[in-house]
DSSP file (Angstrom, degrees, kcal/mol; ACC not computed):
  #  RESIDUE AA STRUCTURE BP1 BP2  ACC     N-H-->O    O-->H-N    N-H-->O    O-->H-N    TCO  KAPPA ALPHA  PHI   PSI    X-CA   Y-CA   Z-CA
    1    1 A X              0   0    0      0, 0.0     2,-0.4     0, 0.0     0, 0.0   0.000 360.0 360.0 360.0 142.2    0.0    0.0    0.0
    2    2 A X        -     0   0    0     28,-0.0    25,-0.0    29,-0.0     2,-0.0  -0.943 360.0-137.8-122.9 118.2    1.3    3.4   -0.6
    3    3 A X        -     0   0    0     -2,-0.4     2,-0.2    24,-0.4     3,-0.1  -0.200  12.9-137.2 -85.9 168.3    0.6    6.5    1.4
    4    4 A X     >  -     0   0    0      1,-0.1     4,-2.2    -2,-0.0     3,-0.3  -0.506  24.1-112.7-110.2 164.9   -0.1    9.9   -0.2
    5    5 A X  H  > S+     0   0    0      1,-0.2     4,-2.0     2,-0.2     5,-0.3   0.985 114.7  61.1 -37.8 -74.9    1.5   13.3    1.2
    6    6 A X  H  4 S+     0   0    0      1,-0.3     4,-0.2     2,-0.2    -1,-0.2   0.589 105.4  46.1 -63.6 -27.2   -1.2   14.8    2.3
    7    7 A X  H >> S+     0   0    0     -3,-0.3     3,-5.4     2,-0.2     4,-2.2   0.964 109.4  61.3 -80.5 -58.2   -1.9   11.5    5.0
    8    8 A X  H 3X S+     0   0    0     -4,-2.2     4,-2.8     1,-0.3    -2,-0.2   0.874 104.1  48.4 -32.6 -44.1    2.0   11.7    6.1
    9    9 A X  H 3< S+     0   0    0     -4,-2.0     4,-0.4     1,-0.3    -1,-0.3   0.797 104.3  54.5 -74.4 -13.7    1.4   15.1    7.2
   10   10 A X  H <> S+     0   0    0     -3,-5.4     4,-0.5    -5,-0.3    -1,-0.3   0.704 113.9  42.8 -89.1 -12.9   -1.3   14.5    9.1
   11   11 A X  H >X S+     0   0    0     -4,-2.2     4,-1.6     1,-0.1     3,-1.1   0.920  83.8 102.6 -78.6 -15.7    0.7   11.7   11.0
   12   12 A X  H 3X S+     0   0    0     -4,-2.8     4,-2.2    -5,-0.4     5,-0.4   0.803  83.6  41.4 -53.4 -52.1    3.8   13.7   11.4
   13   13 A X  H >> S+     0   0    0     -4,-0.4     4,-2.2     2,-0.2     3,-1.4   0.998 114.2  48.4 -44.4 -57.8    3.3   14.5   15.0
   14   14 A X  H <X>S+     0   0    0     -3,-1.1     5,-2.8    -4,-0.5     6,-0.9   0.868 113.3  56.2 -65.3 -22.1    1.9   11.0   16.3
   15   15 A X  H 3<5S+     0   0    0     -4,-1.6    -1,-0.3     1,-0.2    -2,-0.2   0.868 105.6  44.0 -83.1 -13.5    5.1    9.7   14.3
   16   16 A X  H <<5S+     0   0    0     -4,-2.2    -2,-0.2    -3,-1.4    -1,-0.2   0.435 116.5  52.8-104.9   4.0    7.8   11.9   16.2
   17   17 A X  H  <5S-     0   0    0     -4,-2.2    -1,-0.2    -5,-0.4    -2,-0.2   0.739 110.4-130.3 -79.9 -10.2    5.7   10.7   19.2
   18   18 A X  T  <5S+     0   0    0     -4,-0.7    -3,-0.2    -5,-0.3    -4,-0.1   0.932  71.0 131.2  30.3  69.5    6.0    6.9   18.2
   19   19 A X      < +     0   0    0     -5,-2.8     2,-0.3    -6,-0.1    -4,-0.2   0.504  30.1 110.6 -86.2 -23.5    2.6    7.0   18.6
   20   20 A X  S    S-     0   0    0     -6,-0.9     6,-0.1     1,-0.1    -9,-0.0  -0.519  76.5-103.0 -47.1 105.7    1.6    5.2   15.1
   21   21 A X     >  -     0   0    0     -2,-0.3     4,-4.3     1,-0.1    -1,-0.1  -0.079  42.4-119.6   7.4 119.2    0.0    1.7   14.7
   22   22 A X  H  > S+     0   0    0      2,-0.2     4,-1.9     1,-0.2     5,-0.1   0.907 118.1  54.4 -47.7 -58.8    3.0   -0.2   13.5
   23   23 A X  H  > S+     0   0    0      1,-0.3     4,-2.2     2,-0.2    -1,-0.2   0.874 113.3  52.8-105.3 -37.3    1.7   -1.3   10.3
   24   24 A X  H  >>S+     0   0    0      2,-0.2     4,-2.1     1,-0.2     5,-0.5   0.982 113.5  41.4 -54.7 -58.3    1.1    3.1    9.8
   25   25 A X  H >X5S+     0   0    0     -4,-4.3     4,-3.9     1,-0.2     3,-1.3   0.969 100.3  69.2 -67.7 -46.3    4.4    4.0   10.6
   26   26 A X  H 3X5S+     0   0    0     -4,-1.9     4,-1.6     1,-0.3    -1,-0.2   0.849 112.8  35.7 -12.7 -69.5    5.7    1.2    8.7
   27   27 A X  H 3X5S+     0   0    0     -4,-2.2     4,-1.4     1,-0.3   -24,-0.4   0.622 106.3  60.6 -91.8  -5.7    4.5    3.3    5.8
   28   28 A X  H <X5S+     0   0    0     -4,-2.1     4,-1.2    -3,-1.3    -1,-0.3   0.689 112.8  46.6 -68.2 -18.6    5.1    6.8    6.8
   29   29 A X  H ><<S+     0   0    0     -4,-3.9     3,-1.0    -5,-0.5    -2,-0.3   0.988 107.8  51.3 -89.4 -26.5    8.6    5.6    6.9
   30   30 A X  H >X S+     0   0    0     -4,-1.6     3,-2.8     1,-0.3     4,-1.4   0.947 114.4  52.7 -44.7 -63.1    8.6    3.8    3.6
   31   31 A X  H 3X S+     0   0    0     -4,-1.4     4,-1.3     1,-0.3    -1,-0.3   0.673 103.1  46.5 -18.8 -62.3    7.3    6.9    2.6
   32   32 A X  H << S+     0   0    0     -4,-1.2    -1,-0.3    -3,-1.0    -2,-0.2   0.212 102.8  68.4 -96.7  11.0    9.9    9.6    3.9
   33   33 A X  H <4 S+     0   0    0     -3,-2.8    -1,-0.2    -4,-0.1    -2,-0.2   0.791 115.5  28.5 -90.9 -35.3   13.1    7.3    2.4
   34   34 A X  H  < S+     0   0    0     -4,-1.4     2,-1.4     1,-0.1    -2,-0.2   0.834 114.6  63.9 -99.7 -23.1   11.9    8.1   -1.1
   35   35 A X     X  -     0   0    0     -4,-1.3     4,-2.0     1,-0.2     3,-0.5  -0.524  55.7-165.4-116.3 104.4    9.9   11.9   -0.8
   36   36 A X  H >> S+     0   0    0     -2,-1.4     4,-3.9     1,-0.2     3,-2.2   0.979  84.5  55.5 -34.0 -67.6   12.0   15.0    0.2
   37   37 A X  H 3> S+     0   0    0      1,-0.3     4,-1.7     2,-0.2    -1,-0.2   0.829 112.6  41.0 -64.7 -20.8    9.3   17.3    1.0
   38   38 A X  H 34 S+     0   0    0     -3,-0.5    -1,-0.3     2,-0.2    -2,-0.2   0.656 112.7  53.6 -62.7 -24.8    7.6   14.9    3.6
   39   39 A X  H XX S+     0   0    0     -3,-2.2     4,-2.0    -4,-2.0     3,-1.4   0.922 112.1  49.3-112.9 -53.4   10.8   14.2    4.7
   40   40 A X  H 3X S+     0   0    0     -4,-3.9     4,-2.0     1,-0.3     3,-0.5   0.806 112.6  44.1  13.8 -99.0   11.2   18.4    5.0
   41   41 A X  H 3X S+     0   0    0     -4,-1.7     4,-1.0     1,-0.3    -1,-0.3   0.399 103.4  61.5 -59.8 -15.1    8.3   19.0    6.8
   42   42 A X  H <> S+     0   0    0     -3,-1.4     4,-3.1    -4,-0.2    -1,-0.3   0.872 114.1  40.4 -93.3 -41.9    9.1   15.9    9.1
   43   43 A X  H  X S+     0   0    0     -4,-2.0     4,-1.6    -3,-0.5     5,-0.3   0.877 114.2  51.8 -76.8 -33.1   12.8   18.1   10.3
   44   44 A X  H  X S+     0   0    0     -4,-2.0     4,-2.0     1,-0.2    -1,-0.2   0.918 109.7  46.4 -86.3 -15.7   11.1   21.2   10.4
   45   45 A X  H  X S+     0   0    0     -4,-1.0     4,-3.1     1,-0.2     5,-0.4   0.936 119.4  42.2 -56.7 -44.8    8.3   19.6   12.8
   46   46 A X  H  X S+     0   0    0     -4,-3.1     4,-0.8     1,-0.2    -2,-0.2   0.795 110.7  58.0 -82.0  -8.9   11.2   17.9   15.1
   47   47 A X  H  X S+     0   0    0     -4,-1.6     4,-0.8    -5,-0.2     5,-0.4   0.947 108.3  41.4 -92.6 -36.9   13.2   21.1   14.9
   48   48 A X  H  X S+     0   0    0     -4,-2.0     4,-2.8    -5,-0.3     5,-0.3   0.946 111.7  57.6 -69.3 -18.0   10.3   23.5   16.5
   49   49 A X  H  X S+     0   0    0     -4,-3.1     4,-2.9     2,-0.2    -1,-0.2   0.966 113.5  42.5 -55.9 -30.3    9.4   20.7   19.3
   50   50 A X  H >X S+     0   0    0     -4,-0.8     3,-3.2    -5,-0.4     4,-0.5   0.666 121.8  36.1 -78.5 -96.6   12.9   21.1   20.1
   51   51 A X  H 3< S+     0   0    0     -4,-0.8     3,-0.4     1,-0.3    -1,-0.3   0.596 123.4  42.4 -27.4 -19.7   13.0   24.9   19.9
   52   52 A X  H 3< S+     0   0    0     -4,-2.8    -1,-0.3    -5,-0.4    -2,-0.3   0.818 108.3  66.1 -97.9 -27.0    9.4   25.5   21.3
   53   53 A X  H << S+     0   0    0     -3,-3.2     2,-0.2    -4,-2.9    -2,-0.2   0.218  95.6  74.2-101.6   9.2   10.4   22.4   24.2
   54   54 A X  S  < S-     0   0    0     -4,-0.5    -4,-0.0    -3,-0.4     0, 0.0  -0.723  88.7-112.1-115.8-161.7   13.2   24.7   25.9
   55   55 A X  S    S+     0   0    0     -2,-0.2    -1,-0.1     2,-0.0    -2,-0.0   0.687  73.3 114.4 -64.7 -27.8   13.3   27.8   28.2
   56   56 A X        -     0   0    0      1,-0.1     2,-0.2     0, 0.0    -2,-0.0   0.269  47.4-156.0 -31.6 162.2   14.7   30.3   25.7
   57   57 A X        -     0   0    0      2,-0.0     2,-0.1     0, 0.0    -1,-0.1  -0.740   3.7-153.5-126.0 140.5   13.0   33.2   24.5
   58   58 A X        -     0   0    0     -2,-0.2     2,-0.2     1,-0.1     0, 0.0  -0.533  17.3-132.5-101.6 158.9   13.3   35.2   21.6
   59   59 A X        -     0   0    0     -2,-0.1     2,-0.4     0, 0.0    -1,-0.1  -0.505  26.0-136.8-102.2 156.3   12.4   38.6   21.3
   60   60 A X        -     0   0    0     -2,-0.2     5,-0.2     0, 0.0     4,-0.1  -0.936  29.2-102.0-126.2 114.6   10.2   39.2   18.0
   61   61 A X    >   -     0   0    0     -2,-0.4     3,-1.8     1,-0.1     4,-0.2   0.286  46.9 -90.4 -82.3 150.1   10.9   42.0   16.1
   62   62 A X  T 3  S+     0   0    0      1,-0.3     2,-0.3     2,-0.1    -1,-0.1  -0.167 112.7  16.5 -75.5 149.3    8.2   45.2   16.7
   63   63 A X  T >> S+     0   0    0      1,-0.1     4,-1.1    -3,-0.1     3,-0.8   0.137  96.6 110.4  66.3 -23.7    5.2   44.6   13.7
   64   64 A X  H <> S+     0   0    0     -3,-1.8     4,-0.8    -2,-0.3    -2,-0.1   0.653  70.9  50.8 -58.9 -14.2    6.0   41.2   13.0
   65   65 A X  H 3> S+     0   0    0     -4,-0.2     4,-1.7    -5,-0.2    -1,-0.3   0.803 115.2  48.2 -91.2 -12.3    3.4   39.5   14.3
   66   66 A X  H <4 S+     0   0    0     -3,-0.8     4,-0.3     2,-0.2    16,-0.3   0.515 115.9  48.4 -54.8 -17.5    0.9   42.5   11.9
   67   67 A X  H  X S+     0   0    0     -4,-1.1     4,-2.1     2,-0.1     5,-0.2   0.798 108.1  51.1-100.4 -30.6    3.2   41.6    9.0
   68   68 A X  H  X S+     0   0    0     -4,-0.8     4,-1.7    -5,-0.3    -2,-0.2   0.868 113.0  47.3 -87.5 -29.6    2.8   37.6    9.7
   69   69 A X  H  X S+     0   0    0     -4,-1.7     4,-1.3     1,-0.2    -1,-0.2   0.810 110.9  51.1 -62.3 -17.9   -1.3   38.0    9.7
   70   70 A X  H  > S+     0   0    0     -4,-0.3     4,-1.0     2,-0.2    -2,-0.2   0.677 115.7  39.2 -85.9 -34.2   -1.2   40.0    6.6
   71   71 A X  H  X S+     0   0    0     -4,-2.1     4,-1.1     2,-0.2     5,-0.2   0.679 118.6  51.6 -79.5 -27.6    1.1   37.2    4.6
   72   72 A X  H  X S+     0   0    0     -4,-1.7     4,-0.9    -5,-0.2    -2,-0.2   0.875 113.7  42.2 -73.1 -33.3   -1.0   34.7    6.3
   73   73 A X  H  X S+     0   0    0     -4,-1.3     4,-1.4     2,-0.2     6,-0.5   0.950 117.3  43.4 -54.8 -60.8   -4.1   36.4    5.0
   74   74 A X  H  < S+     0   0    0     -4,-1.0    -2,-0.2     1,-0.3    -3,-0.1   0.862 114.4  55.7 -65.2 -22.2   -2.8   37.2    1.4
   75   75 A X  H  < S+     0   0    0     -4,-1.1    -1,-0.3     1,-0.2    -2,-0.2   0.929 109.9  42.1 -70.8 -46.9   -1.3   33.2    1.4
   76   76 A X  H  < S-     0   0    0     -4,-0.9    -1,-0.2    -5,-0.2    -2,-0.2   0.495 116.1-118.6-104.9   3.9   -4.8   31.2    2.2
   77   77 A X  S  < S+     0   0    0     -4,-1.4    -3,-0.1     1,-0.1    -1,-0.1   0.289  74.8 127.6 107.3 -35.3   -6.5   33.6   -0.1
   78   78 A X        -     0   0    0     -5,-0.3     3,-0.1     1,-0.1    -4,-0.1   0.640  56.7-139.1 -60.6 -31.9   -9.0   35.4    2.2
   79   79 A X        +     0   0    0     -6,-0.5     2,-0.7     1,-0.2    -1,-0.1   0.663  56.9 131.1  89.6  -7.2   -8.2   39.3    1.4
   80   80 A X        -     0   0    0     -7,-0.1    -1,-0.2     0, 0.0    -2,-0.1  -0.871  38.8-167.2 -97.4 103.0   -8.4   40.3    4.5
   81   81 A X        -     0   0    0     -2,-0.7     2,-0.4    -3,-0.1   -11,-0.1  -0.290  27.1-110.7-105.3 161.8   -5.4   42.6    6.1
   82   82 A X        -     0   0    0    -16,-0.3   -12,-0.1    -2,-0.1    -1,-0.0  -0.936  40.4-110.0 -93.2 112.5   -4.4   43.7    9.3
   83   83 A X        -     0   0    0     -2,-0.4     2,-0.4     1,-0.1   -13,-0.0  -0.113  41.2-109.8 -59.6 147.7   -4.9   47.4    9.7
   84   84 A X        -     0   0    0      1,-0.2     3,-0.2   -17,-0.0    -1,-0.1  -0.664  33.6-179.9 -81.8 123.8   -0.9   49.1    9.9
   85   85 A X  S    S+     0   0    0     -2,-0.4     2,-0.5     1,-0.3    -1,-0.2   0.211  86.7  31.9-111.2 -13.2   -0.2   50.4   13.7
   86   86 A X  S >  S-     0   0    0      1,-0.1     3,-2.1   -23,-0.1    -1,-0.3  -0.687  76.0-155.2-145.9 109.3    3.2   51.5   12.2
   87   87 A X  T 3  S+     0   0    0     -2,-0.5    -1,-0.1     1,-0.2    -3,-0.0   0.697  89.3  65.7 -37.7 -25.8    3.5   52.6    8.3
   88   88 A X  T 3         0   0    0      1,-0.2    -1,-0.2     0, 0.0    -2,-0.0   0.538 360.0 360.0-103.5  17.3    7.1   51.7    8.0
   89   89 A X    <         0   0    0     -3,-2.1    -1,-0.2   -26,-0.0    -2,-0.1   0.577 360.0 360.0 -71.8 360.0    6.6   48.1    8.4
């Protein structure tokens, strides 16, 4: 049986939990030897558990989180902006 992207990503957590039904992980891993972009998304999931799982904290630069609804808007299509609290972002 061969699994599609779209199911890998939905496992990707329960697999860096080794939370999967054997015979499921069995094929998310089949999966992530042959396709790069599953394979991606599977290091950029383990790298923010790790970065979100310590004490640190970063500082976020002033307007960025106005800049990141406004790309997040324009990305999923909706049209819908974040009014500007500072003009030179």
């Amino acid at each position: 049986m061969v699994i599609e992207c779209k199911h890998v990503w939905n496992y990707i957590s329960d697999y860096l939990d080794d939370s999967l039904p054997a015979e499921t992980r069995e094929l998310v891993q089949r999966h992530l030897e042959h396709c790069e972009i599953c394979s991606a998304i599977l290091d950029s999931t383990r790298n923010i558990v790790v970065l979100t799982g310590d004490d640190r904290v970063f500082e976020l630069p002033i307007g960025f989180s106005e800049r990141l609804l406004r790309r997040l808007a324009k990305e999923i299509g909706t049209g819908s902006s974040m009014p500007r609290e500072n003009p030179a972002d």
